[in-house]
C-alpha positions as CSV (number, residue, x, y, z in Angstrom):
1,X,0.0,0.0,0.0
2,X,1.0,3.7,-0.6
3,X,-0.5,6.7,0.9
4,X,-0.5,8.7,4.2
5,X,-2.9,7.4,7.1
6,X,-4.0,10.1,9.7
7,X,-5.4,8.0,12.6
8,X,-7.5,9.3,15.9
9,X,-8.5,7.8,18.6
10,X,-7.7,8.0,22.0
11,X,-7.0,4.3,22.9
12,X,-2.8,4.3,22.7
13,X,-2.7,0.7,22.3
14,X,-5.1,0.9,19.3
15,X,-2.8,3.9,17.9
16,X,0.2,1.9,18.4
17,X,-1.1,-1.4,16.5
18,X,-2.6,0.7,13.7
19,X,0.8,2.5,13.2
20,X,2.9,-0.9,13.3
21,X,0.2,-2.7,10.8
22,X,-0.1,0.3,8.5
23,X,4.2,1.0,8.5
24,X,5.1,-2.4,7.4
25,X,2.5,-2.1,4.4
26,X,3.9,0.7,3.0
27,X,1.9,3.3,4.6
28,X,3.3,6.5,6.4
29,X,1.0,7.1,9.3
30,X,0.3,10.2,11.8
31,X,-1.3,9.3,15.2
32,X,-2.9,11.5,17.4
33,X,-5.9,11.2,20.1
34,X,-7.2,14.5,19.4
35,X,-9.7,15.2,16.7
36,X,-8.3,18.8,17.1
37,X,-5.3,17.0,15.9
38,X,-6.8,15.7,13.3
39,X,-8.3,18.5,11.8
40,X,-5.3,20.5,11.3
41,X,-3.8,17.9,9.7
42,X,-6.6,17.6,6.6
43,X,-7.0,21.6,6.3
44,X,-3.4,21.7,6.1
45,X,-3.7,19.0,2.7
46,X,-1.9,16.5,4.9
47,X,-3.1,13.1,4.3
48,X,-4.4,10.1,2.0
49,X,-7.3,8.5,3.8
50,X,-8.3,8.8,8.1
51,X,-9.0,6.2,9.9
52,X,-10.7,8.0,13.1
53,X,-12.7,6.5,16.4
54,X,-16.3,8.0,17.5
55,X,-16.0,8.9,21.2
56,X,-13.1,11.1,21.5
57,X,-11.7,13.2,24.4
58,X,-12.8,16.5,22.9
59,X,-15.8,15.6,20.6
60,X,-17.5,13.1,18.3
61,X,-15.9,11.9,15.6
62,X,-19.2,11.4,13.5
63,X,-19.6,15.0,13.8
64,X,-16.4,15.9,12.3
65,X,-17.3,14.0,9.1
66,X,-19.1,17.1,7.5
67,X,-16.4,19.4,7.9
68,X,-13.4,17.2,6.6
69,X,-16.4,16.5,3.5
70,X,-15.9,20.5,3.1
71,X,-11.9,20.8,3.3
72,X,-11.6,17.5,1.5
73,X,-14.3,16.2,-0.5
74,X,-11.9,13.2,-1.9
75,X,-10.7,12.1,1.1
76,X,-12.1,8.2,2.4
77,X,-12.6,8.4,6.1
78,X,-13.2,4.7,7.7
79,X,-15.2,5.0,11.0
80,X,-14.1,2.8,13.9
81,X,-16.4,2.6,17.4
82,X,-17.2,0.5,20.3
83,X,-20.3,2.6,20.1
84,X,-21.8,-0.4,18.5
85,X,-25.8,0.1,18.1
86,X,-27.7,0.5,15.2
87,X,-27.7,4.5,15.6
88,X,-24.2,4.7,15.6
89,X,-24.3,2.6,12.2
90,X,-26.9,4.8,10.9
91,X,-24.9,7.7,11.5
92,X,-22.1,6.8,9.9
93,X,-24.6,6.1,6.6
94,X,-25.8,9.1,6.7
95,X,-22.3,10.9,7.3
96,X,-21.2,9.3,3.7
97,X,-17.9,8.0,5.1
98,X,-15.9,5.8,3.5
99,X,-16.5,2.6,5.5
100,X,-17.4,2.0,9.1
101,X,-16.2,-0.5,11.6
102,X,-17.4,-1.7,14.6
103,X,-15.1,-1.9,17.9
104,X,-13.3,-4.7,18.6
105,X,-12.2,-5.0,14.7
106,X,-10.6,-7.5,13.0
107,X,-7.1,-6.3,12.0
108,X,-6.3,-7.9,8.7
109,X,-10.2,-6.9,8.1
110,X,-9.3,-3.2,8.6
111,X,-6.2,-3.3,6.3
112,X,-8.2,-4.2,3.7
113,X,-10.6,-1.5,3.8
114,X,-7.8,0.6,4.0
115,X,-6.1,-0.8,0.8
116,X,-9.6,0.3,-0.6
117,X,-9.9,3.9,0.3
118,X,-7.0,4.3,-0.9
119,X,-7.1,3.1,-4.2
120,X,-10.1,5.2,-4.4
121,X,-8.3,8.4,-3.2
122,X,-5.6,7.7,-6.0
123,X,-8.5,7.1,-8.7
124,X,-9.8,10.7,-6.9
125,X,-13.5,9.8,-6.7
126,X,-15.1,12.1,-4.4
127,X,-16.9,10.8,-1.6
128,X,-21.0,11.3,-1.6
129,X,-22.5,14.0,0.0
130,X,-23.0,13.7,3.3
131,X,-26.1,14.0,4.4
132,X,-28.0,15.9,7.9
133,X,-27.2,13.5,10.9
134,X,-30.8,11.9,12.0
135,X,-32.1,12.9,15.4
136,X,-31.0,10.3,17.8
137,X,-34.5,9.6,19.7
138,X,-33.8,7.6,23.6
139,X,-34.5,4.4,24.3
140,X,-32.7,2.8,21.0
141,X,-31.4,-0.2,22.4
142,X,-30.1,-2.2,19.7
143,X,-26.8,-3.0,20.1
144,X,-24.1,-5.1,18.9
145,X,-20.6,-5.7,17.6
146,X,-20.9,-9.2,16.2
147,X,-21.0,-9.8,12.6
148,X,-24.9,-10.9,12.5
149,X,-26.2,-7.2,14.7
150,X,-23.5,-5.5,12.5
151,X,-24.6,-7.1,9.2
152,X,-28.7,-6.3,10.3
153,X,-27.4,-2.6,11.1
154,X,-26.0,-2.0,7.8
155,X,-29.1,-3.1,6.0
156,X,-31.2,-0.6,8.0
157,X,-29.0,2.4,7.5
158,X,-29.5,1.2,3.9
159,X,-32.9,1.7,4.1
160,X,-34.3,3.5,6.6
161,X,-34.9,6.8,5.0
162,X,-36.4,5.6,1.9
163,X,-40.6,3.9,1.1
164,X,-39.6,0.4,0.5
165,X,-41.9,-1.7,2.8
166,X,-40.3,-4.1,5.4
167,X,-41.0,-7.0,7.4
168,X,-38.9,-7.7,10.4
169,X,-38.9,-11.4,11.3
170,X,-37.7,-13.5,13.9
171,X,-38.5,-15.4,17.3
172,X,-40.7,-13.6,20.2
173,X,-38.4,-11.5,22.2
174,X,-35.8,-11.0,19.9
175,X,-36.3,-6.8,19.5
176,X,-38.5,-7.3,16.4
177,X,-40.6,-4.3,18.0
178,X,-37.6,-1.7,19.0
179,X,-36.4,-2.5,15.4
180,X,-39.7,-1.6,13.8
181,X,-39.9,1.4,16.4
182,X,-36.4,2.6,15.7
183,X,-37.1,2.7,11.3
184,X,-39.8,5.3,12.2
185,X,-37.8,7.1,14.9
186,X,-34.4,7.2,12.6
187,X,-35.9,7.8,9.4
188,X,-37.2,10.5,7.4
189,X,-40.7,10.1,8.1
190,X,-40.0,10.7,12.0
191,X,-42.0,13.8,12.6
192,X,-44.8,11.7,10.9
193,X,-47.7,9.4,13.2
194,X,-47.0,6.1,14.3
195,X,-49.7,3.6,14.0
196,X,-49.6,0.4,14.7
197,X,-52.3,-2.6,14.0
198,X,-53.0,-5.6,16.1
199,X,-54.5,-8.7,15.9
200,X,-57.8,-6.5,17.6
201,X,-58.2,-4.9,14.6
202,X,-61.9,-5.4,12.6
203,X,-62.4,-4.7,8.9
204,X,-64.1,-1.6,9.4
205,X,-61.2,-0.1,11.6
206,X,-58.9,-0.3,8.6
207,X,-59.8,2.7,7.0
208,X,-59.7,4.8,9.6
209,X,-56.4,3.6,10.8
210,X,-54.4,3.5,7.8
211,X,-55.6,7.8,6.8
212,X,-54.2,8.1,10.5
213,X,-50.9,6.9,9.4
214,X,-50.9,9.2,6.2
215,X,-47.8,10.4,5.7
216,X,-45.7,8.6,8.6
217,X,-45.4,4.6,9.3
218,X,-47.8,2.1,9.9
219,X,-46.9,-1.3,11.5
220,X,-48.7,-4.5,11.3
221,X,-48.0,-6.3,14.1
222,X,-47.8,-10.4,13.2
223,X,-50.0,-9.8,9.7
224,X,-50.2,-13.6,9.8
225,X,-52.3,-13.9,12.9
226,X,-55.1,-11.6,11.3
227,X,-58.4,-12.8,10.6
228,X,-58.6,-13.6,6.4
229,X,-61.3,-10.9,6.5
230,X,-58.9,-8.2,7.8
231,X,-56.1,-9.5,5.8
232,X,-58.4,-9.0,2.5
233,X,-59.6,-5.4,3.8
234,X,-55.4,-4.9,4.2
235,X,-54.2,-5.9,1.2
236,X,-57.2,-4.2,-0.9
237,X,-56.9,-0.7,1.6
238,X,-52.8,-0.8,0.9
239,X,-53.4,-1.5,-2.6
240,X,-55.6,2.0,-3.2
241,X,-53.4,4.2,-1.1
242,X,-50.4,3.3,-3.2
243,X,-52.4,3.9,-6.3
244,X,-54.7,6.6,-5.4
245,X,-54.4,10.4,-6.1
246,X,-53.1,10.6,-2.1
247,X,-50.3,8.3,-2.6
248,X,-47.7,10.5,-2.2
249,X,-49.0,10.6,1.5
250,X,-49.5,6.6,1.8
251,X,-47.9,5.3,4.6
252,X,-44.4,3.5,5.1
253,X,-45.3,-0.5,5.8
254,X,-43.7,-2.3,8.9
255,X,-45.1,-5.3,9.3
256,X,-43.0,-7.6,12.6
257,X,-43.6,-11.6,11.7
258,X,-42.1,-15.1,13.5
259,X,-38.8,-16.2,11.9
260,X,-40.3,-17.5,8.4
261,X,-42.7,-15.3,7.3
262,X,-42.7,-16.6,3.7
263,X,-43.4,-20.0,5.0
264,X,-46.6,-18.4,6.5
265,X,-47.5,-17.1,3.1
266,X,-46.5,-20.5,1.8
267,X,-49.2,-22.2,4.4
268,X,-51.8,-19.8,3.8
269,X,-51.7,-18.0,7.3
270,X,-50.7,-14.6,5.5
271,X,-52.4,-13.7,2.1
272,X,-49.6,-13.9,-0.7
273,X,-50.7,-11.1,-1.8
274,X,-50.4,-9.1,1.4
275,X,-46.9,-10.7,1.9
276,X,-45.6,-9.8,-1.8
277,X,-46.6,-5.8,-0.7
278,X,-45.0,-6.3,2.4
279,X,-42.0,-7.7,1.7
280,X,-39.9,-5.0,0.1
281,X,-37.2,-6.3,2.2
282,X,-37.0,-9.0,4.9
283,X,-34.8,-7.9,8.0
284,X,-33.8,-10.7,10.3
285,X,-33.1,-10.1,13.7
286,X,-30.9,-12.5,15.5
287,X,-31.9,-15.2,18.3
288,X,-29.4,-14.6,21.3
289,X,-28.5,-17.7,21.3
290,X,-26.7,-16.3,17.8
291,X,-24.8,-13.4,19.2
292,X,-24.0,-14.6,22.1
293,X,-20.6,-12.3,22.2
294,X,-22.8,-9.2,22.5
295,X,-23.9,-10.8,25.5
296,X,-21.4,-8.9,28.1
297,X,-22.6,-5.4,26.3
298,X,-26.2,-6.3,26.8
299,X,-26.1,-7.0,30.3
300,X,-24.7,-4.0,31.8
301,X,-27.2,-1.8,29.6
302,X,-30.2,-4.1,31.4
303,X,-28.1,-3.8,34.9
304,X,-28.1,-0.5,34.3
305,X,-31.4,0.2,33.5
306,X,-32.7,-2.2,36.8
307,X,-30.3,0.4,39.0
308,X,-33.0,2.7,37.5
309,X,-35.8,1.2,38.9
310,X,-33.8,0.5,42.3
311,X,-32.0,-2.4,41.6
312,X,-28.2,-2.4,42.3
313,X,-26.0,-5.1,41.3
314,X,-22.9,-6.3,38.9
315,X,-22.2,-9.9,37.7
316,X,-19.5,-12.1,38.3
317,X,-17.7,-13.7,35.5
318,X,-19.2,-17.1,36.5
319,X,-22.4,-15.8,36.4
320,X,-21.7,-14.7,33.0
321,X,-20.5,-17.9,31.7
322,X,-23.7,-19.6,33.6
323,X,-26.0,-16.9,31.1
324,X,-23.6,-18.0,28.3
325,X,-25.1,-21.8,28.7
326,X,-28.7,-20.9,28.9
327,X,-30.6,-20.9,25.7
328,X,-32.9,-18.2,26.3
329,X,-36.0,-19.3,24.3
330,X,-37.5,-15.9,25.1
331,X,-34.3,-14.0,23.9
332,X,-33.7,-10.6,25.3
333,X,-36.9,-10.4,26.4
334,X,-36.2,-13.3,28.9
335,X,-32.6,-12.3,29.8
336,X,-34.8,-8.3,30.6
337,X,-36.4,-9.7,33.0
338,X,-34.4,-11.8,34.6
339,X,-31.7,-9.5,35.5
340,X,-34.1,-7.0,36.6
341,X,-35.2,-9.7,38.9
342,X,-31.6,-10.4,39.9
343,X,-31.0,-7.1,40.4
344,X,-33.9,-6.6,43.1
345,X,-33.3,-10.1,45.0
346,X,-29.7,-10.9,44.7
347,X,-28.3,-11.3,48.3
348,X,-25.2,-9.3,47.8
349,X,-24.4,-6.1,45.0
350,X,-22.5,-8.9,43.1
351,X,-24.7,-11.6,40.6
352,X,-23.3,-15.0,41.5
353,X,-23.0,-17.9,39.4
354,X,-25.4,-19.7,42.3
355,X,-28.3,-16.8,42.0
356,X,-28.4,-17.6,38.4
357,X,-29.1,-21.1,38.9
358,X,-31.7,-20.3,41.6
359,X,-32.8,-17.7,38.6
360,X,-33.1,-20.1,35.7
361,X,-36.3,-22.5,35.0
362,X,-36.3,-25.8,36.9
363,X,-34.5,-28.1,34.7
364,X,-36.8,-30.5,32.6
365,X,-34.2,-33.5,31.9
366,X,-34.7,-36.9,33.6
367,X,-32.2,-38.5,34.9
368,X,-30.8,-41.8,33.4
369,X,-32.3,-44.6,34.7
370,X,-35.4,-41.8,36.1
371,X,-38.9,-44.1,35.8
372,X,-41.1,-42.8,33.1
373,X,-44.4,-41.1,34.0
374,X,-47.5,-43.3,33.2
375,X,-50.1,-40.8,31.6
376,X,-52.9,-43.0,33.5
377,X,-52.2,-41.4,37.2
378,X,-53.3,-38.5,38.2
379,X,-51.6,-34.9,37.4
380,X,-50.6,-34.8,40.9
381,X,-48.6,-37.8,40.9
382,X,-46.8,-37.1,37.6
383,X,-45.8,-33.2,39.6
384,X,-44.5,-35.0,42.4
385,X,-42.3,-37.5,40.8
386,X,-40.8,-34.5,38.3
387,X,-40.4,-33.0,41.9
388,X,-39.4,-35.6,43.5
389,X,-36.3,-35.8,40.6
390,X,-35.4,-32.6,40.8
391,X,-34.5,-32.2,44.5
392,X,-32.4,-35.8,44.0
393,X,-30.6,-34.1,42.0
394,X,-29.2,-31.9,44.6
395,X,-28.3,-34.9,47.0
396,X,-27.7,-33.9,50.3
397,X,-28.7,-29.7,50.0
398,X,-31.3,-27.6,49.4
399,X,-32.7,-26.3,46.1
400,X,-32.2,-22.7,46.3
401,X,-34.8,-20.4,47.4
402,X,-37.7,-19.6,45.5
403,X,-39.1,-22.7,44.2
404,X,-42.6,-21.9,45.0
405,X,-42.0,-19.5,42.7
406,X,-40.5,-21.1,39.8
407,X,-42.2,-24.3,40.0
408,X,-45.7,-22.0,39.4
409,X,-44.0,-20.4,36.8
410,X,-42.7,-23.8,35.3
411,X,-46.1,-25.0,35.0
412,X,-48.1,-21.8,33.9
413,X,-46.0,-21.3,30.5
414,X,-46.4,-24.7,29.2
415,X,-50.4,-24.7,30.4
416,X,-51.1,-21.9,28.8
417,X,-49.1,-22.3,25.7
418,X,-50.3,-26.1,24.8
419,X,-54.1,-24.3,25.6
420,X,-52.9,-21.4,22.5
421,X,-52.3,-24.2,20.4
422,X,-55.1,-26.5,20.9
423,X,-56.8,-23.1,20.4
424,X,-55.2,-22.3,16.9
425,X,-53.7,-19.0,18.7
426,X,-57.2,-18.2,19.3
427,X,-56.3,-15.6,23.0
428,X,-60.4,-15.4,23.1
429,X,-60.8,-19.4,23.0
430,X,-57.8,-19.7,25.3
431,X,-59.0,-17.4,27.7
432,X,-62.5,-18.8,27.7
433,X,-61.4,-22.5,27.8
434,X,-58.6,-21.3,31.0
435,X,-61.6,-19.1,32.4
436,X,-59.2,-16.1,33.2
437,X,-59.3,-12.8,31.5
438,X,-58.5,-12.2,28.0
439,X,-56.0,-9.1,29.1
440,X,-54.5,-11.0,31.7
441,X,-54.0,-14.1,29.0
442,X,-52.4,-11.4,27.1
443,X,-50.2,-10.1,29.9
444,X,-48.8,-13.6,30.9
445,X,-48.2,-14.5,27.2
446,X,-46.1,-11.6,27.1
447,X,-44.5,-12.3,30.6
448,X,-43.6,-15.6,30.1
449,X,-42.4,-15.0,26.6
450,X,-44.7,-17.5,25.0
451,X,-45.0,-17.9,21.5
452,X,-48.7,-17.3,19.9
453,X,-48.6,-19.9,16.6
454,X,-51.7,-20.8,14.3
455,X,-51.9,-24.2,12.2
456,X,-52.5,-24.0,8.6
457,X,-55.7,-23.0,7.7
458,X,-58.2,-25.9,5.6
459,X,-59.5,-24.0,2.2
């Protein structure tokens, strides 16, 4: 490689690799860990390409972007930050820089972005115009650094200020909402209403809903769980406002599905024709179970949010690695509530590795050699012997505290979501056939992170 690399951050160590890696290649290089630095360096015509970090002593390095744009509209800028949520990625779109990297990068990764910019500053291609920075709105919680987050993040700064309609799949819990939320909030249409459509809704709210959302978003909340009648009504009322006179003011389509939403199509529990207008583009949001190296990052923003609301407490790194082994069907959902929990009952300031354990579901497993349960006895005998197991399996101690607790809990979720299915997802069926309210069937299927599924419809 040939050229001169200005770098900035304020990590020496980072400074210090950079300036090894790039020398060796060919590169002269100028350190600094002030954007101050910095910007003397590119008004004075000093430079081939910057490499620069985000969070700087004296400012943001996003915000820099548009004045370096002005002194030197040819000049690549690569964006590197540990600041790694989905606004930090959007900025950096909108900025118009070169490349961005999330924080910890990949070394031989970064060199070749580099070797990029580069070629393109000697080829003198002037960057794109940088566009106004979005206003950041609070509570935007998606982060991540892994490849998966960092790979979904990139598609929605791709996006996010232009009409192509969007489904955002994947499994209950997963931040399918907060994503849907956050292409309103972060796009252009922001200053626009917000309306969002249930399973509650009747043909003959449709209308009125959808002129509410003229001119802003409108998201459809698990399309495939909508009676036929108000899928029809949908797919017809979408169809006129994206053809009518008004269309100019039709709304942006959200619509938040399970993992596979064209297998729903596919099975008849979400029109095709509904789908095919929904599906501009099909954003994927990880399980945990996938990411599970953003799962240090996550946990002190939902220890931090629990000191909020009282709760004050750290985990240990056995406690972490006890997380790390839990599958977390109910994804960050589950993990939420759980720490808040942890937060408010841990004995000490300090999550252990034990109040995790006493934290998680009862485990399920049998032991080998365990005797089977005959389905002929009662209920209460098959309890007792699953009970029975489960305090053999601590030999000689105690279960930790708060079994009353979790046992309830352990039996509620799979009660009420074998009822949902039996039901065909039906809450109104459940609820009748479990004689408790319909809200509070609502509330505990949110709670205990259950998933609401239909079967296939007969024609």
């Amino acid at each position: 490689m040939d050229g001169t690399v200005l770098i900035a951050d304020d990590d020496r160590t980072i400074r210090t690799v950079l300036t090894q890696a790039l020398t060796r290649a060919g590169c002269r290089v100028h350190a600094t860990g002030s954007l101050g630095q910095l910007m003397r360096w590119v008004e004075d015509g000093t430079g081939d390409l910057v490499v620069t970090d985000v969070m700087m002593p004296d400012g943001n390095g996003l915000d820099m972007i548009p004045g370096i744009s002005r002194a030197r509209p040819d000049l690549p800028v690569i964006v590197i930050s540990a600041q790694n949520s989905i606004v930090t990625a959007i900025r950096a779109t909108e900025a118009a820089v070169f490349d961005y990297l999330p924080k910890p990068f990949d070394l031989p990764d970064l060199m070749g972005r580099v070797r990029a910019g580069l070629e393109r500053r000697i080829r003198r291609e002037p960057a794109p115009a940088a566009a106004s920075a979005p206003v950041v709105p609070e509570g935007v919680s998606l982060i991540g650094h892994t490849p998966v987050m960092q790979g979904l993040f990139r598609s929605v700064a791709r996006i996010v200020n232009t009409d192509l309609p969007v489904i955002v799949a994947g499994e209950p819990g997963t931040g399918r909402s907060t994503l849907a939320q956050a292409l309103h909030d972060l796009g252009d249409r922001r200053d626009g209403p917000l309306v969002r459509l249930g399973a509650s809704e009747t043909p003959e709210t449709l209308g009125p809903r959808l002129a509410q959302a003229q001119g802003g978003t409108l998201i459809l909340e698990d399309p495939a769980g909508m009676e036929p009648a108000v899928q029809a009504r949908l797919a017809s009322l979408i169809e006129a406002a994206e053809s009518g006179p008004d269309r100019a003011r039709a709304p942006r389509l959200v619509a938040t599905t399970g993992p596979d939403p064209e297998g729903d199509s596919a099975s008849g529990q979400l029109r095709p024709d509904l789908y095919y207008r929904l599906a501009g583009m099909v954003l994927t949001v990880p399980p945990l179970r996938s990411r599970l190296d953003d799962l240090p990052a996550l946990v002190r923003l939902m220890l931090d949010r629990a000191a909020g609301q009282g709760g004050m407490a750290t985990l240990s790194d056995a406690a972490l690695d006890a997380l790390r082994a839990y599958p977390f069907p109910g994804n960050l959902r589950e993990l939420d509530n759980l720490l808040r929990r942890l937060a408010l009952t841990a004995p000490g300031p300090r999550i252990e590795a034990e109040d995790v354990a006493a934290a998680l579901p009862v485990p399920s497993a049998p032991r080998a050699g365990a005797p089977r349960i005959d389905p002929s006895r009662p209920l209460s005998e098959a309890v007792e012997q699953h009970l029975q197991r489960y305090f053999d399996l601590h030999g000689d101690q105690l279960p930790p505290p708060g079994l009353y607790d979790r046992v309830l809990r352990e039996v509620e979720r799979p009660l009420i979501q074998i009822a949902l299915d039996a039901c065909n997802g039906n809450q109104l069926r459940c609820a009748d056939l479990l004689q408790i309210n319909r809200n509070t069937l609502r509330k505990k299927v949110n709670d205990l992170n259950i998933e609401v599924t239909r079967r296939r419809r007969l024609m």
